[in-house]
N, C-alpha and C positions, 0 to 999 in steps of 0.2 A: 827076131833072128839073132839069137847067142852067138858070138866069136868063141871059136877053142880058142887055146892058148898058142896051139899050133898053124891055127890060118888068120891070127890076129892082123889085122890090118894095118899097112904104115900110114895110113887117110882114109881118111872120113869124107866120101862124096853127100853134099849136101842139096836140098834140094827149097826153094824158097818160096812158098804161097802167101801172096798180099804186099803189094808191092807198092804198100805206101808211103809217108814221109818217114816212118822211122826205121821202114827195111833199109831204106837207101843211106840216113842218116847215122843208122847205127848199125845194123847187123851187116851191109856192105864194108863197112872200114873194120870191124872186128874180127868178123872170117877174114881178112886179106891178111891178119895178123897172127892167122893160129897156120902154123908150119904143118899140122897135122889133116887140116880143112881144107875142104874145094868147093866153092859153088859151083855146080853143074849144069842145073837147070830152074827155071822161075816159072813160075805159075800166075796166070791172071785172069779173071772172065773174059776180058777186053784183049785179045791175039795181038793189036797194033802195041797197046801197054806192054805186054809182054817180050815183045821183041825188041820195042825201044828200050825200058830198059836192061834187058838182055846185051845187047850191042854196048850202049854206055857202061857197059860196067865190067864188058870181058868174058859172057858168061855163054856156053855153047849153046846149051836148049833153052827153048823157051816155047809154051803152051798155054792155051784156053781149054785143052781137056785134062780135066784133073785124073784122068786113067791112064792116057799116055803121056800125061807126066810125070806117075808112078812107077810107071813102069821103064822111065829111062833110068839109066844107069846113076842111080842113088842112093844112098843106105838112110840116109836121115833126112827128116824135113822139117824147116823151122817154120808154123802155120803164124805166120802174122796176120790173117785174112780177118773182117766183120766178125764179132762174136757170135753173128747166130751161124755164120759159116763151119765154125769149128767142131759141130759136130759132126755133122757129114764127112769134115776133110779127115778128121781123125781116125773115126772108125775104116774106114777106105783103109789109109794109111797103115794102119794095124793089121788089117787083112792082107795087106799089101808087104808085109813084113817089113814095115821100117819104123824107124828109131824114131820118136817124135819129141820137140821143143813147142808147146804151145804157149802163146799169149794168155796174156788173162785177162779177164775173170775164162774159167778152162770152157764155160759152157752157157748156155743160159739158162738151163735150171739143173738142180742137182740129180735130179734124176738123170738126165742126160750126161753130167760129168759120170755117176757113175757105170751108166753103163761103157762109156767111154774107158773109163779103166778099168771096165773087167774085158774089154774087149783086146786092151794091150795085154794084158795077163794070160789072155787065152792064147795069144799070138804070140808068146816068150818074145814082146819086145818092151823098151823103155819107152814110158810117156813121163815128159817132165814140164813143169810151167813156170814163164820167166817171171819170177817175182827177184826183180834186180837189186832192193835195198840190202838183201840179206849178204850180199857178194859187197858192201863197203866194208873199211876196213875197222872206220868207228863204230858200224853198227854189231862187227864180230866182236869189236873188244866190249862194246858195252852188253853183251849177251855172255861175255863171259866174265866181266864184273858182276853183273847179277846171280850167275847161276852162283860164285862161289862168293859173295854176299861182301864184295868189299867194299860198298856202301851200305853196308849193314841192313837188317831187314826190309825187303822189297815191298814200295806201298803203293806206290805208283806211276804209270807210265803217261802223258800226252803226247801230244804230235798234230801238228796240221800240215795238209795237204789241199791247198788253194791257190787256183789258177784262172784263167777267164776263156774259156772258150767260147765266141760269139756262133748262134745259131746257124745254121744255112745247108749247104750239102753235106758236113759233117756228120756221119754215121752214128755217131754217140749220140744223138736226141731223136735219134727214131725207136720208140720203145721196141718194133718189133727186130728190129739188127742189132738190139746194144743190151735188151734184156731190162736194163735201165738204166738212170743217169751218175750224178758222182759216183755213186757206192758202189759201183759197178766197177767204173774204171778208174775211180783213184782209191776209193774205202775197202778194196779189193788187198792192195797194197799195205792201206795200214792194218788191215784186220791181220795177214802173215805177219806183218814186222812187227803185232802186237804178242801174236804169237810163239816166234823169233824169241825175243828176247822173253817176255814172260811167260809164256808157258801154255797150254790148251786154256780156249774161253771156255765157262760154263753158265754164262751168262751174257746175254746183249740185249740193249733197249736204245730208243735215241729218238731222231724224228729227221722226216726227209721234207723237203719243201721248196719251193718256186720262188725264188725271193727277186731275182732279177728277170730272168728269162724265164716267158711262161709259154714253155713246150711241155713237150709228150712225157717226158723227166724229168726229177727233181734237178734243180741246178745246186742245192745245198742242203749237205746232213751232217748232223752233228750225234756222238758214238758213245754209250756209255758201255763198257763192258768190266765183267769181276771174274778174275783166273782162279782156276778150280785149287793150284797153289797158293793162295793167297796174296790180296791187292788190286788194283782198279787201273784200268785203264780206259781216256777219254782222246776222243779225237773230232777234227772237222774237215769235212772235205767241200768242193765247192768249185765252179763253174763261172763264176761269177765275180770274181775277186782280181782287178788287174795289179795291184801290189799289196802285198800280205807277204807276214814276217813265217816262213814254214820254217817251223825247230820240233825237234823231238826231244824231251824232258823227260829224266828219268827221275826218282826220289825215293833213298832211300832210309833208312834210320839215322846210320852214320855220315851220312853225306849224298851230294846229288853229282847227276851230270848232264850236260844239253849240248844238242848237234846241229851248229847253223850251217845255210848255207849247202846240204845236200837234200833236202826233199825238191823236189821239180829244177833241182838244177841236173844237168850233165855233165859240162866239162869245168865246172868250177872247183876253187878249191873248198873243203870242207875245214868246220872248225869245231873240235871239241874239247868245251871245259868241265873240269875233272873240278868240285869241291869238297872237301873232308871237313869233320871235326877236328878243329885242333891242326889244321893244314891250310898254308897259301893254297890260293884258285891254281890251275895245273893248265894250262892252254895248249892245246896241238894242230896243226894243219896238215890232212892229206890232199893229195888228189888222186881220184881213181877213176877207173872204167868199168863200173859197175857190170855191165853187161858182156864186156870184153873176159871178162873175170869166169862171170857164168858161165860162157858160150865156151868157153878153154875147159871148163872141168866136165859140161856135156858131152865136149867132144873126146875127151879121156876116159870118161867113163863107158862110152860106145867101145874103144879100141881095146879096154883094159878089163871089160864084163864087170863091169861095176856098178850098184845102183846109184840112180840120178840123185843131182845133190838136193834138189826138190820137186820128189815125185809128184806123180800124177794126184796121192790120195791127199798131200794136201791142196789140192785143186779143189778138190770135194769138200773137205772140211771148209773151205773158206764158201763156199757157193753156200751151203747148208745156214751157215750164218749168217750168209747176207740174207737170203729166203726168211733166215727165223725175224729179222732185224725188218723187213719189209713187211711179212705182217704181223709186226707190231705195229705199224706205223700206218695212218690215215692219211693219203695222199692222193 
């Protein structure tokens, strides 16, 4: 559903599916902050979940049918629900003519992302996937250090993303609701922000494997990838890890740069140092709202007929890679 220019809207009714720790955690306090946003209504399988948090949070509708949840007074929906959920909810939702924010990884196999976006295409609406790193403010400068080379030829990128999720009701270790394990839902992340900043993969290889918890999942993989522009990039991600130093290191001819203190954090601050040839080390601190960031330029781009700042197709490009990167790997 396109806006003219003439019945553009002054708000963006929102409509919210999956109503887990990080709806509540994060996409509740960042819609309260966009002037332009309204949560309207929430969506859950569980009717009592839904109403509860419905009630705690201010929010009019709330449903266990995902059709007349569609069909309340909504233009956008943010799908935070299970990954194997999101294809269902999407396609609905597209046919339903409304504006979509999906979680990622966008699907659980590529096939299914893309029919998933030719399904918004067909329905002239936006499908977009929250891949939140790209919305820091060190990680825009250092993708735009790179592109115009002022640490001189680009060689190579790493970054780790290691955390500890212990086994149990947790969704992510059911192979058939999560698709799979790290790479799914953290290697998801660094494959875009590999991307991000260096530029399309034309290559990935690496290895997925069980090293603590032996479920249905890998709990740890480690990433070798080489950009079709020249230069490598290496990453690990991980399940398993209850303190681990996560930085992303960039390295280039004339100099390097590394960013601590935001992979798996939220509200902390971030630090990055800048070093040159022939230059003192350069130190900076932000803090930002990675997602608050996003969720603002989603909702601008609904109001203003603008495409999303990260559409659906790279949903697909990152699924396609993870698929190629899985079988490669003996697991």
């Amino acid at each position: 559903m396109l806006l003219k220019r003439s019945d553009k809207k002054k708000k963006i009714n929102w409509g919210l599916s999956g109503l887990g720790k990080f709806s509540e955690s994060a996409f509740i306090p960042a819609i309260n902050l966009i002037r332009k946003a309204k949560l309207e209504s929430v969506y859950s399988h569980d009717f009592n979940r839904a109403k509860t948090f419905a009630q705690k949070n201010g929010v009019p509708g709330f449903f266990d049918n995902f059709d007349l949840f569609l069909a309340s007074d909504i233009d956008a929906v943010y799908i935070a629900s299970s990954n194997h959920d999101h294809y269902e909810q999407v396609i609905k939702a597209a046919n339903a003519g409304k504006h979509i924010l999906c979680e990622k990884p966008l699907a659980i196999t590529a096939l299914q992302a893309e029919e998933m976006v030719d399904t918004c295409r067909r329905n002239n609406v936006k499908l977009g996937v929250n891949y939140v790193y790209r919305f820091h403010p060190f990680v825009q400068k250092a993708a735009e250090l790179v592109k115009h080379q002022v640490i001189g030829k680009f060689l190579f990128i790493q970054a780790n993303f290691n955390i500890n999720h212990t086994p149990g009701i947790n969704f992510r270790f059911d192979k058939d609701k999560a698709g799979g394990g790290a790479i799914r839902d953290l290697g998801t992340h660094m494959i875009d922000l590999f991307r991000f900043i260096g530029g399309e993969i034309e290559e990935i290889r690496g290895q997925l494997d069980n090293l603590v918890y032996h479920v249905q999942v890998e709990d740890f993989a480690m990433v070798n990838v080489k950009f079709v522009n020249g230069g490598y990039g290496f990453f690990t991600v991980a399940y398993n890890a209850k303190k681990a130093f996560n930085e992303i290191e960039i390295t280039g001819h004339k100099g390097s740069l590394k960013i601590n203190n935001l992979i798996s954090q939220r509200f902390s601050s971030s630090k990055m140092s800048i070093m040159m040839d022939d230059e003192r080390t350069k130190a900076f601190r932000k803090r930002s709202n990675k997602f608050l960031r996003h969720l603002k330029e989603v909702n601008n781009s609904i109001i203003d007929n603008t495409p999303f700042p990260i559409p659906g197709e790279d949903g697909l490009v990152n699924m396609r890679l993870m698929e190629e990167l899985e079988k490669k790997c003996i697991f």
